[in-house]
N, CA, C and O atoms as a GROMACS GRO file, in nm:
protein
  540
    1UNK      N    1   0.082  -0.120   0.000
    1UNK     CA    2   0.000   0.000   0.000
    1UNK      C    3   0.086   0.126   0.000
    1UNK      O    4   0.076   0.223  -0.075
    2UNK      N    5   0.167   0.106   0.093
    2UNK     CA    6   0.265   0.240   0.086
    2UNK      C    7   0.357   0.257  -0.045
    2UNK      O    8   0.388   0.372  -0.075
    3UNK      N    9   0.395   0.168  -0.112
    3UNK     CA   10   0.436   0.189  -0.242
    3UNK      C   11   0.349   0.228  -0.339
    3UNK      O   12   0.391   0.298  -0.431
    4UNK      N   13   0.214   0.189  -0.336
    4UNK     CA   14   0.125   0.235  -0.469
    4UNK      C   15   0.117   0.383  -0.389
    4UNK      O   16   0.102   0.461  -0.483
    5UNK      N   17   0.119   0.430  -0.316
    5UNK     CA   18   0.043   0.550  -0.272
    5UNK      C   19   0.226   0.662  -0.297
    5UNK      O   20   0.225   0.785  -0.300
    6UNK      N   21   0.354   0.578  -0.310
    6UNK     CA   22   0.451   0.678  -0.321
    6UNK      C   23   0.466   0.670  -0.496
    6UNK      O   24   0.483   0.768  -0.568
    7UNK      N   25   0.458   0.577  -0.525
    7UNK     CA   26   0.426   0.577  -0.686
    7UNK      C   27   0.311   0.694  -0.786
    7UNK      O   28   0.316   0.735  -0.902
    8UNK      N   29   0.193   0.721  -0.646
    8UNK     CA   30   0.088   0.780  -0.679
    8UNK      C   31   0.136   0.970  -0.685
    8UNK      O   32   0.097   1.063  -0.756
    9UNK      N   33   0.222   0.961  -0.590
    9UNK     CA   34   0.277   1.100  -0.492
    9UNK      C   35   0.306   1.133  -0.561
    9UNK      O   36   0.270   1.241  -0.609
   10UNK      N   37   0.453   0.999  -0.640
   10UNK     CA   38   0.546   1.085  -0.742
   10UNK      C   39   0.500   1.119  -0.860
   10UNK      O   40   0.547   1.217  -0.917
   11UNK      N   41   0.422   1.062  -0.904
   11UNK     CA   42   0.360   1.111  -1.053
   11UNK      C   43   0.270   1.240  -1.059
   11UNK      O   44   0.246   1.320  -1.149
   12UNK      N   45   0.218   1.226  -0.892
   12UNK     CA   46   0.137   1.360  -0.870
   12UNK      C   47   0.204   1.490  -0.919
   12UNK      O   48   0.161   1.583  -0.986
   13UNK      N   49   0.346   1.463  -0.851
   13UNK     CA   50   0.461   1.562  -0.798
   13UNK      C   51   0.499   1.622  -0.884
   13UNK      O   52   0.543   1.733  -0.855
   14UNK      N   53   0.503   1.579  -1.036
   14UNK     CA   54   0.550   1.653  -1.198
   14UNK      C   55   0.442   1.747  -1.234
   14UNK      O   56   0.455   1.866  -1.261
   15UNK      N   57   0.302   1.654  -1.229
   15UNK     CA   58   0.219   1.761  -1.266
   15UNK      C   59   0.213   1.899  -1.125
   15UNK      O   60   0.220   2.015  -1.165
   16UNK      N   61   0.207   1.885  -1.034
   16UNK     CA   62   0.205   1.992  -0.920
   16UNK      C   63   0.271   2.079  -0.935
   16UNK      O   64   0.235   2.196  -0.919
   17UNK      N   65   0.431   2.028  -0.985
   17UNK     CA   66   0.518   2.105  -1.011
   17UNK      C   67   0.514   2.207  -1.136
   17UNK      O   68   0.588   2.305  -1.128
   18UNK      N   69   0.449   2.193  -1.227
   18UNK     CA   70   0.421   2.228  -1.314
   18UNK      C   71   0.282   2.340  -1.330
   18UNK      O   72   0.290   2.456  -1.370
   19UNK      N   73   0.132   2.254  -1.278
   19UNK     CA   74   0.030   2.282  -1.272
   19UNK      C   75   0.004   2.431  -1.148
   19UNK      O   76  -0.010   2.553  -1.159
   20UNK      N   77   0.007   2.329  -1.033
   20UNK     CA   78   0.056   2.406  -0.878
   20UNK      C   79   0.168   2.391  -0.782
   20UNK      O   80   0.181   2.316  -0.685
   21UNK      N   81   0.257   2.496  -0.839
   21UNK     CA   82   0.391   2.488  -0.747
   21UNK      C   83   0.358   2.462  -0.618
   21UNK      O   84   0.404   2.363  -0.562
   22UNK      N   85   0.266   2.555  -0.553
   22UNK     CA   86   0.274   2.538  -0.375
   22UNK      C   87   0.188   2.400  -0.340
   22UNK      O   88   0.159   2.371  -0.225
   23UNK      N   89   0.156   2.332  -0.438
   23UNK     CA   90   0.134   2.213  -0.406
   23UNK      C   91   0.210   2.110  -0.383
   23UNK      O   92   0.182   2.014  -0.312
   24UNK      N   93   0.369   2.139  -0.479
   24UNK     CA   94   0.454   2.043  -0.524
   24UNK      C   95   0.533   2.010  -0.345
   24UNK      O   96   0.540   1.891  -0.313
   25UNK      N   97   0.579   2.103  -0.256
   25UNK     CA   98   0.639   2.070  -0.123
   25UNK      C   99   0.546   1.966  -0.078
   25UNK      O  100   0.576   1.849  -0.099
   26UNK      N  101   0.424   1.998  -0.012
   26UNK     CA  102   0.313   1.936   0.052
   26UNK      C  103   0.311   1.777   0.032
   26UNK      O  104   0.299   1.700   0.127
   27UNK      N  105   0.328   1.726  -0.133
   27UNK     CA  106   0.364   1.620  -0.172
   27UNK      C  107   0.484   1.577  -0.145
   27UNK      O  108   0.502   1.459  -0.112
   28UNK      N  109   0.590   1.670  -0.156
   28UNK     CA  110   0.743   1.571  -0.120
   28UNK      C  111   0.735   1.586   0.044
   28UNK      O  112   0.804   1.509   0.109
   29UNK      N  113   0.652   1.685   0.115
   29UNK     CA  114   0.701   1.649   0.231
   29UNK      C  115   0.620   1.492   0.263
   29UNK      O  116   0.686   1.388   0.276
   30UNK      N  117   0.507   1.496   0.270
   30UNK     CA  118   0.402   1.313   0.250
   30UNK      C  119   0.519   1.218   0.179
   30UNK      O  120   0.550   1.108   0.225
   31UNK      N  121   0.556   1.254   0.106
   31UNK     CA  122   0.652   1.112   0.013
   31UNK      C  123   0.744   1.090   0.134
   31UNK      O  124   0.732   0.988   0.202
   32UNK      N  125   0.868   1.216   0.172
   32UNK     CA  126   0.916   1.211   0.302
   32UNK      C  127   0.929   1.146   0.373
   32UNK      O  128   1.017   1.062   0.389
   33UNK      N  129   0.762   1.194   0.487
   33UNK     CA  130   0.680   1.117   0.579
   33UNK      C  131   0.695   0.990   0.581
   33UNK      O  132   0.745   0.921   0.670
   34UNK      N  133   0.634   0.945   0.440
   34UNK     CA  134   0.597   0.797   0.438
   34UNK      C  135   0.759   0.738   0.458
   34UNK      O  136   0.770   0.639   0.531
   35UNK      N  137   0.855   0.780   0.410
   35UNK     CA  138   1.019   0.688   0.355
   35UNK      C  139   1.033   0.712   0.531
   35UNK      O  140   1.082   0.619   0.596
   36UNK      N  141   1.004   0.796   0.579
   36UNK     CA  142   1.042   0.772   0.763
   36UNK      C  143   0.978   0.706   0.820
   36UNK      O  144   1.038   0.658   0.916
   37UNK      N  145   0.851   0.666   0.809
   37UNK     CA  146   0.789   0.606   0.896
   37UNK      C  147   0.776   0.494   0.834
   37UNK      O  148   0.814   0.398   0.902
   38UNK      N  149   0.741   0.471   0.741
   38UNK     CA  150   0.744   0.336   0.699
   38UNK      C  151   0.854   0.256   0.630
   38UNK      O  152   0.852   0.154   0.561
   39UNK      N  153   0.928   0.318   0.663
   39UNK     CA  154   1.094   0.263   0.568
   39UNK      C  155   1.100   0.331   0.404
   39UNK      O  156   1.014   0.386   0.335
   40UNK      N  157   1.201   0.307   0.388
   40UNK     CA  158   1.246   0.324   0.231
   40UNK      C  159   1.222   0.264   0.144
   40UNK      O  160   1.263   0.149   0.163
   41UNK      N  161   1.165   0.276   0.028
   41UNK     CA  162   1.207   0.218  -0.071
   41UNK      C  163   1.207   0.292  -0.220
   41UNK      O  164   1.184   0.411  -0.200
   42UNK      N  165   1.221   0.269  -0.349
   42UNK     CA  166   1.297   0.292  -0.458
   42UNK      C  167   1.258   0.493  -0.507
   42UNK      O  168   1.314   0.587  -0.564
   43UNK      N  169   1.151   0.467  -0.451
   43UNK     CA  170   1.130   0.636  -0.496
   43UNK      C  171   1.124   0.694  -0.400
   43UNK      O  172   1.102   0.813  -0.424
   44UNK      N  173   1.138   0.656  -0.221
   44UNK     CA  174   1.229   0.734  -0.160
   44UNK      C  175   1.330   0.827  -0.154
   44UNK      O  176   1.345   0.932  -0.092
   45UNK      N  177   1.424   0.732  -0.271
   45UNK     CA  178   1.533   0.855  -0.381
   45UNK      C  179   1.456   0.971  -0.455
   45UNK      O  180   1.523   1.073  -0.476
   46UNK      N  181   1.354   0.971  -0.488
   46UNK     CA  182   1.304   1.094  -0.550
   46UNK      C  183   1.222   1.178  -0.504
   46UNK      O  184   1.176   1.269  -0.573
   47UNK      N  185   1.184   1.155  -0.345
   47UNK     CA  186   1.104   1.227  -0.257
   47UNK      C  187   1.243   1.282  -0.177
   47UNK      O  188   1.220   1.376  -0.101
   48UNK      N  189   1.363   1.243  -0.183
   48UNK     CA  190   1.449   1.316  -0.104
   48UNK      C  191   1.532   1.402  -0.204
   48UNK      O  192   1.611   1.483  -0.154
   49UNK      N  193   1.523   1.392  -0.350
   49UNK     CA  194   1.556   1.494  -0.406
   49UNK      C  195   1.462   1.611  -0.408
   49UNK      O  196   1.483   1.730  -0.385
   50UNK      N  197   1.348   1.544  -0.443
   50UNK     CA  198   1.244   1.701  -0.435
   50UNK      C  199   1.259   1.755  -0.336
   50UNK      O  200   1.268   1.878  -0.333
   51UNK      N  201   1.266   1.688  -0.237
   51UNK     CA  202   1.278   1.790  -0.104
   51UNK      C  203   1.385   1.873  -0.104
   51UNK      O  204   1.388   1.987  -0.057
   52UNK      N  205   1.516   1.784  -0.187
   52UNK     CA  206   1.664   1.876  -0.173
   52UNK      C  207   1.628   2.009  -0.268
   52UNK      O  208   1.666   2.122  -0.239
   53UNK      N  209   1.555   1.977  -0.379
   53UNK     CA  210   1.498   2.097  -0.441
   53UNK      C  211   1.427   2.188  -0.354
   53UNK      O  212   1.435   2.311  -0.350
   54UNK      N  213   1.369   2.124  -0.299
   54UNK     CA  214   1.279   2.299  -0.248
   54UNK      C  215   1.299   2.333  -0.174
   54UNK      O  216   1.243   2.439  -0.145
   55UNK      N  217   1.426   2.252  -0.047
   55UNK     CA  218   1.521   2.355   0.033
   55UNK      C  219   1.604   2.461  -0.062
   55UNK      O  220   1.605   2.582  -0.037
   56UNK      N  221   1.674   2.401  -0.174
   56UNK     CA  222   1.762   2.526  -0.236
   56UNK      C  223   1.690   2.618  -0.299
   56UNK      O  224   1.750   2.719  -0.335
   57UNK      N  225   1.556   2.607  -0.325
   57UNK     CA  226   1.446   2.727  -0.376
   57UNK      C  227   1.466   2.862  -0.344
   57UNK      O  228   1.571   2.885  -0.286
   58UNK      N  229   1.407   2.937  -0.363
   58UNK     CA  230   1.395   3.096  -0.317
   58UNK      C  231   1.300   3.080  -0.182
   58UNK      O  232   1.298   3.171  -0.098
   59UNK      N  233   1.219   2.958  -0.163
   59UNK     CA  234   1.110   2.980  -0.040
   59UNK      C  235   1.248   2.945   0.067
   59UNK      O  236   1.262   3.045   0.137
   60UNK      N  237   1.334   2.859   0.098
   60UNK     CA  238   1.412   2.858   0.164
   60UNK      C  239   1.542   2.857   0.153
   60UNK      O  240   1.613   2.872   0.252
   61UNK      N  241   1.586   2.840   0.043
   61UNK     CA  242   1.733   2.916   0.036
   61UNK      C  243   1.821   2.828   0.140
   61UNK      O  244   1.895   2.883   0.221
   62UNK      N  245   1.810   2.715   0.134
   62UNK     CA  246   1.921   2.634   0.229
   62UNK      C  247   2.003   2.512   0.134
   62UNK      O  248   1.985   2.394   0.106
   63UNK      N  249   2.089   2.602   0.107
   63UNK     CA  250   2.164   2.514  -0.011
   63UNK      C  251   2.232   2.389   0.044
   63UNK      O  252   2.210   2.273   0.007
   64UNK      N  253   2.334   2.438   0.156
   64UNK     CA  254   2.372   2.308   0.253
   64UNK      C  255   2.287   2.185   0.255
   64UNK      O  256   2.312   2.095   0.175
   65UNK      N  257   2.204   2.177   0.326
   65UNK     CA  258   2.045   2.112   0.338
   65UNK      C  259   2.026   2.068   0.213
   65UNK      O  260   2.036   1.947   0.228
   66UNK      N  261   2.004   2.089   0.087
   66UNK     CA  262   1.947   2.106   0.032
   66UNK      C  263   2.092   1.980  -0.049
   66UNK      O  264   2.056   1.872  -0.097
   67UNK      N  265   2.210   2.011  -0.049
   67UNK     CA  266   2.299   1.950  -0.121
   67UNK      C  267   2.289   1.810  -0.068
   67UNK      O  268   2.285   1.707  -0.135
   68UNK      N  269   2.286   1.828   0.102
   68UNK     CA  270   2.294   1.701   0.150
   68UNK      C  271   2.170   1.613   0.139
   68UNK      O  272   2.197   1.493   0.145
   69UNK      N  273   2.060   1.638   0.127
   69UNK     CA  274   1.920   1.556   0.025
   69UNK      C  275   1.964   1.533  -0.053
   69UNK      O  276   1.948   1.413  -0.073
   70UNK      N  277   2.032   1.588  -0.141
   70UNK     CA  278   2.056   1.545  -0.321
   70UNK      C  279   2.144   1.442  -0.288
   70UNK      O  280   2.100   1.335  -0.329
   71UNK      N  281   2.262   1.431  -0.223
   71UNK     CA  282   2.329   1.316  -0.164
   71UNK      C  283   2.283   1.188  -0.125
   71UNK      O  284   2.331   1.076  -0.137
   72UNK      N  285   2.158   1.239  -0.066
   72UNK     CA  286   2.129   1.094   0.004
   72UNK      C  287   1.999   1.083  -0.075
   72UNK      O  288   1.907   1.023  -0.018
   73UNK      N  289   1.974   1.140  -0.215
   73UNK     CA  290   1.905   1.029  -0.266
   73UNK      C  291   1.996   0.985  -0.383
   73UNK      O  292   1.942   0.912  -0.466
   74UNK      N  293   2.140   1.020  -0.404
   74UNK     CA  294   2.199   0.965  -0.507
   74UNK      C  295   2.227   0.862  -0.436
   74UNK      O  296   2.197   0.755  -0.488
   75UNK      N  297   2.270   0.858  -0.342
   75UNK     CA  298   2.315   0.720  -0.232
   75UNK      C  299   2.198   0.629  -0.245
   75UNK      O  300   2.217   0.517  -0.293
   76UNK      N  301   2.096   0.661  -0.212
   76UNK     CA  302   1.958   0.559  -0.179
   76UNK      C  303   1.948   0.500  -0.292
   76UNK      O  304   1.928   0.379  -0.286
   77UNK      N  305   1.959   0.564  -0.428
   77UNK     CA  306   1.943   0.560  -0.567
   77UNK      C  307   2.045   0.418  -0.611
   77UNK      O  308   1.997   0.317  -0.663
   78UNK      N  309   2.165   0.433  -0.585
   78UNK     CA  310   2.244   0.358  -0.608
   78UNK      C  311   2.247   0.207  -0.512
   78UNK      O  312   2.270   0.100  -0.570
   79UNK      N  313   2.223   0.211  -0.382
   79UNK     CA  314   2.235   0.134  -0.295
   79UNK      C  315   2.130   0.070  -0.317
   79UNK      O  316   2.144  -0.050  -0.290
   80UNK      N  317   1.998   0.108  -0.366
   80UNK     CA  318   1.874   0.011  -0.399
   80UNK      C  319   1.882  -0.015  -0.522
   80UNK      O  320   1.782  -0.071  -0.566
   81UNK      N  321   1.991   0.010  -0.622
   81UNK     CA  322   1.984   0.047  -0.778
   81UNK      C  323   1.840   0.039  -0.896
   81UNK      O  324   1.791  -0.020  -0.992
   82UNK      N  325   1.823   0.164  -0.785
   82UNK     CA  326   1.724   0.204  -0.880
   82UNK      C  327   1.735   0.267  -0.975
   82UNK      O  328   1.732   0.389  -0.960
   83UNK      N  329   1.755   0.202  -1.132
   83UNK     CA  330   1.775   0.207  -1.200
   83UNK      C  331   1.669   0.312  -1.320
   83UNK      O  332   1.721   0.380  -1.408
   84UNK      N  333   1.558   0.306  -1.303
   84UNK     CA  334   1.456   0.376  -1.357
   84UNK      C  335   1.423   0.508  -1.316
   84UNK      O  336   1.358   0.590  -1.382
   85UNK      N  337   1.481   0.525  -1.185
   85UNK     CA  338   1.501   0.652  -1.127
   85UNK      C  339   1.582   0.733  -1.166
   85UNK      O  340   1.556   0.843  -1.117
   86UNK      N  341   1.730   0.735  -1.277
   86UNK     CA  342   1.796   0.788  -1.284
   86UNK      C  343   1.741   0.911  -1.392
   86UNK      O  344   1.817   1.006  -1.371
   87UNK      N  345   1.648   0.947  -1.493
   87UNK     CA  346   1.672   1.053  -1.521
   87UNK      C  347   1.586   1.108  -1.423
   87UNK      O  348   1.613   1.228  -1.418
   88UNK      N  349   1.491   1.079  -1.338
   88UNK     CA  350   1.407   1.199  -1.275
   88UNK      C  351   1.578   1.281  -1.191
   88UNK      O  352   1.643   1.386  -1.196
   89UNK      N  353   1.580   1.120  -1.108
   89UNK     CA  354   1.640   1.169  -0.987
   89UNK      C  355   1.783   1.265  -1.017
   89UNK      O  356   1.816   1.348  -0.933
   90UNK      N  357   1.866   1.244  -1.148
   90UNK     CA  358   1.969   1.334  -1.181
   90UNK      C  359   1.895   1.434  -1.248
   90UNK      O  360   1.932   1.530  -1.182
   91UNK      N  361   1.841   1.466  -1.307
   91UNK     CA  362   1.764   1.599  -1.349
   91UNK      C  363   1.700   1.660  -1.228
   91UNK      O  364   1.691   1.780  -1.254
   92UNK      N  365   1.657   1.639  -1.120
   92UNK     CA  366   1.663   1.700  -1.011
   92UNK      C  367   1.807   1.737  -0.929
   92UNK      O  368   1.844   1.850  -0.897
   93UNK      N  369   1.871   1.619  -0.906
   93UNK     CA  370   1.988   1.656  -0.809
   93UNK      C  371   2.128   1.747  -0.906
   93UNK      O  372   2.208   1.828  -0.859
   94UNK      N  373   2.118   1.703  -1.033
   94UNK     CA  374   2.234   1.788  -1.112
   94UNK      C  375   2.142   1.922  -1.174
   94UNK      O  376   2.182   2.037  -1.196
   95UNK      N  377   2.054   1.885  -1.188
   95UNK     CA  378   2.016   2.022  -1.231
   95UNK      C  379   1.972   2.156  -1.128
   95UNK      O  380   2.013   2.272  -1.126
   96UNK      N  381   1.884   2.095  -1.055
   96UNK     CA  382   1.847   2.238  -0.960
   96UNK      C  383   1.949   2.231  -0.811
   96UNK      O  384   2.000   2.327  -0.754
   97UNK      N  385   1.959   2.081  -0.772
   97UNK     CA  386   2.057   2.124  -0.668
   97UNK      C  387   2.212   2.163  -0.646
   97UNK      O  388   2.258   2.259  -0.584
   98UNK      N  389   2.278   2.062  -0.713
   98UNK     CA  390   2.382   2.054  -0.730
   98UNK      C  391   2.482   2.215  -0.800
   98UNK      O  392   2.601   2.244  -0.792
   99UNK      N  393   2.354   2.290  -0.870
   99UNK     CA  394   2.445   2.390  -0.938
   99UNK      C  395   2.481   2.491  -0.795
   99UNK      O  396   2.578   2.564  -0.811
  100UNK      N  397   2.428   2.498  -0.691
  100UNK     CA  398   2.410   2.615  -0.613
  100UNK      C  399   2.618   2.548  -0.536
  100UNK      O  400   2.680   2.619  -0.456
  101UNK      N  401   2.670   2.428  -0.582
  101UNK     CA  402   2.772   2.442  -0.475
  101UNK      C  403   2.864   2.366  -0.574
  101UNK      O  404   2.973   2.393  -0.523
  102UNK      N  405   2.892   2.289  -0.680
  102UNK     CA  406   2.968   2.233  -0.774
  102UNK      C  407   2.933   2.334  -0.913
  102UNK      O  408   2.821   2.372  -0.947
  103UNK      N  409   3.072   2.366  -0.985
  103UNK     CA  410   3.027   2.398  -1.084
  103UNK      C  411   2.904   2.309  -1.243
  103UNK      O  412   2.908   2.197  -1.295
  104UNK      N  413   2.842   2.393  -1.257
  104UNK     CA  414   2.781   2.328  -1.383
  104UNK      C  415   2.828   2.193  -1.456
  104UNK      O  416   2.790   2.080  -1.427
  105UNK      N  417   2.926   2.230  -1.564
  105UNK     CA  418   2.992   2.095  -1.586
  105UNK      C  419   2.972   2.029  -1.540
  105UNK      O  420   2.865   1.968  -1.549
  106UNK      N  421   3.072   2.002  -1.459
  106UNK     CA  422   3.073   1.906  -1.336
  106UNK      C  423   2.963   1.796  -1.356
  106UNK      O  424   2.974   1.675  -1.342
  107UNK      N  425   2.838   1.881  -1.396
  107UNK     CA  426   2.692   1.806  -1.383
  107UNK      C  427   2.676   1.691  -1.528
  107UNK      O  428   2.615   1.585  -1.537
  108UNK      N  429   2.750   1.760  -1.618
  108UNK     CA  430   2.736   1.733  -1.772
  108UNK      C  431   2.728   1.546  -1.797
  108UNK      O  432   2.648   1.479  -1.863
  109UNK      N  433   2.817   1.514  -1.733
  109UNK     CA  434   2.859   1.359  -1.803
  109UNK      C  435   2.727   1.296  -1.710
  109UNK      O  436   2.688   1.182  -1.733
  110UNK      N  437   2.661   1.380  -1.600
  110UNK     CA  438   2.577   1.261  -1.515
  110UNK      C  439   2.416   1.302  -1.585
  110UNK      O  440   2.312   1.250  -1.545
  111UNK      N  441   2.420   1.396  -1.685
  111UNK     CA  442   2.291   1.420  -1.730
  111UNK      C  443   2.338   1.348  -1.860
  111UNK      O  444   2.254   1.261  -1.881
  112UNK      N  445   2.428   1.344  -1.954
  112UNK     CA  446   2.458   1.256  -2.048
  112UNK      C  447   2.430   1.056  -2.052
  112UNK      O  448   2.411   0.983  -2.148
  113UNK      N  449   2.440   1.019  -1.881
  113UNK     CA  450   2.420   0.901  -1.782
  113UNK      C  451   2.274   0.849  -1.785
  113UNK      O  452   2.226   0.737  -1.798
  114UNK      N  453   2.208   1.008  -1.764
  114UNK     CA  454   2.031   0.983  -1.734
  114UNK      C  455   1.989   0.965  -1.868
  114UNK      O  456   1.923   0.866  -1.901
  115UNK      N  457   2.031   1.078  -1.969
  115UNK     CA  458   1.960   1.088  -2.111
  115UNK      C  459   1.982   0.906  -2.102
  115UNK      O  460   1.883   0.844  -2.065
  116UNK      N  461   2.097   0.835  -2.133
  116UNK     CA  462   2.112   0.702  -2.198
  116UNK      C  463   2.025   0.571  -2.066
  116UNK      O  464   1.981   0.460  -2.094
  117UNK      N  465   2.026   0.632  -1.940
  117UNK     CA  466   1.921   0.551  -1.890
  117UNK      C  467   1.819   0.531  -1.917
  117UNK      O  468   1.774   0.416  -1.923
  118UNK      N  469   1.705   0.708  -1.960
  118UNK     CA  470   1.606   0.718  -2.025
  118UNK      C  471   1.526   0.639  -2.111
  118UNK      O  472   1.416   0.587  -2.096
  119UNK      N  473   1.619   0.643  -2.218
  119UNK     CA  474   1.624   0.582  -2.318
  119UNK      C  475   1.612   0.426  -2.284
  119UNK      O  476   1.516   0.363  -2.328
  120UNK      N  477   1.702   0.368  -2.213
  120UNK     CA  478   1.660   0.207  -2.205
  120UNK      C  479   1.488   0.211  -2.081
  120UNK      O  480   1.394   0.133  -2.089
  121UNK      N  481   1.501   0.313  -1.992
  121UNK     CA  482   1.380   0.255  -1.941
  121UNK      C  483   1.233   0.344  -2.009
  121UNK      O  484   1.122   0.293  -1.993
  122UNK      N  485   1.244   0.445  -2.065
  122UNK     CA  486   1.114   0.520  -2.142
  122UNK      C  487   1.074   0.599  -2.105
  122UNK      O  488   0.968   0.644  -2.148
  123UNK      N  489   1.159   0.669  -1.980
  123UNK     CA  490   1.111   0.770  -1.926
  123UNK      C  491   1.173   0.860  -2.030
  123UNK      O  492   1.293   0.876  -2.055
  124UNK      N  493   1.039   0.930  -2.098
  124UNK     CA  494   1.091   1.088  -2.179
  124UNK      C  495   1.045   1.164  -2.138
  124UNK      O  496   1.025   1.240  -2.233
  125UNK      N  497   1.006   1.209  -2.050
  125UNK     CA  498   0.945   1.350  -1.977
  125UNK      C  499   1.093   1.394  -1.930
  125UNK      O  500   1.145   1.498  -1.972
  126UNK      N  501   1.169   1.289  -1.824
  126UNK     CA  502   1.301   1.352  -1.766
  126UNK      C  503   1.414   1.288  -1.891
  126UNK      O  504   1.514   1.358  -1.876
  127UNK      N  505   1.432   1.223  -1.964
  127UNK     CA  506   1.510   1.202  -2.038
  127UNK      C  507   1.572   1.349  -2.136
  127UNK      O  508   1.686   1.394  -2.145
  128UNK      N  509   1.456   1.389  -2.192
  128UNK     CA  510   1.489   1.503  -2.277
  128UNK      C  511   1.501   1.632  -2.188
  128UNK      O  512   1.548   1.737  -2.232
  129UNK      N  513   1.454   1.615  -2.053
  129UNK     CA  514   1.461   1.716  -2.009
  129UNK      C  515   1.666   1.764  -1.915
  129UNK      O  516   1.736   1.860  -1.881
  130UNK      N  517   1.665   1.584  -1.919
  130UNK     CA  518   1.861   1.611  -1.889
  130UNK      C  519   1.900   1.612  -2.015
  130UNK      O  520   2.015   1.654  -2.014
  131UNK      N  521   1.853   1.579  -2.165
  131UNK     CA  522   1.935   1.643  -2.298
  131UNK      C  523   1.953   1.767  -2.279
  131UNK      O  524   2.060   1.820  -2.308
  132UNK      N  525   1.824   1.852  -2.214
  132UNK     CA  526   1.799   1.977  -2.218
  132UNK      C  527   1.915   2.058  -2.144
  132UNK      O  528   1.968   2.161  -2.184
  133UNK      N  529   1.939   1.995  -2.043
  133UNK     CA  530   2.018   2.076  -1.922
  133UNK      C  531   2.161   2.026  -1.999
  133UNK      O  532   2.213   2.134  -2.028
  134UNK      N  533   2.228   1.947  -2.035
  134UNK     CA  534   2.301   1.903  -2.092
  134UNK      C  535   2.361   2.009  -2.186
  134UNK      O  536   2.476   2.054  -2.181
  135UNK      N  537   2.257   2.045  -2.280
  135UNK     CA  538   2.235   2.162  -2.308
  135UNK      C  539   2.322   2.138  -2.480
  135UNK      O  540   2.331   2.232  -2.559
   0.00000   0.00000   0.00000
């Protein structure tokens, strides 16, 4: 149950983000919630990047915070190898977090990583969107 309902969150979480921003926290903080209280699992990694996103936002401006989420869902990401996760979760962590404390570059070869993950799992919403940042 708690997986269909973080599966449900995250798909919510693109359109929110898009549709209604001040909706989009409310959801990663619930995705959050659930990875604490009920344990972790695979899109855990992408409820702790959104979150690392909207600490480094303009609403809070905590880049520190905000780097160390992006960390620990590249960690969670890898350690559960969640593999299908990689363009959301690097188009979040290289694109909006990561620029505020590593230079740009830096980001290039791991959005080049997601585009070719993309591609084998079908995610094109974030696939083209790390071609994009890639740039």
């Amino acid at each position: 149950r708690k997986i269909a309902s973080m599966q449900f969150l995250n798909h919510a979480l693109t359109s929110a983000f898009a549709a209604e921003p001040m909706l989009a926290p409310i959801l990663t903080c619930r995705m959050v919630s659930l990875s604490v209280e009920c344990g972790v699992c695979e899109i855990s990694a992408t409820a702790f990047a959104a979150y690392g996103s909207w600490l480094v936002s303009a609403y809070k401006s905590d880049f520190e915070g905000g780097y160390r989420m992006g960390h620990v869902a590249i960690e969670l990401k890898n350690r559960l190898r969640y593999e299908e996760g990689i363009p959301r979760i690097h188009a979040i962590v290289y694109g909006f977090i990561n620029i505020w404390k590593t230079p740009f570059q830096a980001s290039l070869p791991k959005h080049l990583e997601a585009y070719d993950a993309g591609n084998f799992s079908g995610d094109v919403e974030f696939t083209l969107s790390n071609l994009y940042m890639h740039g």
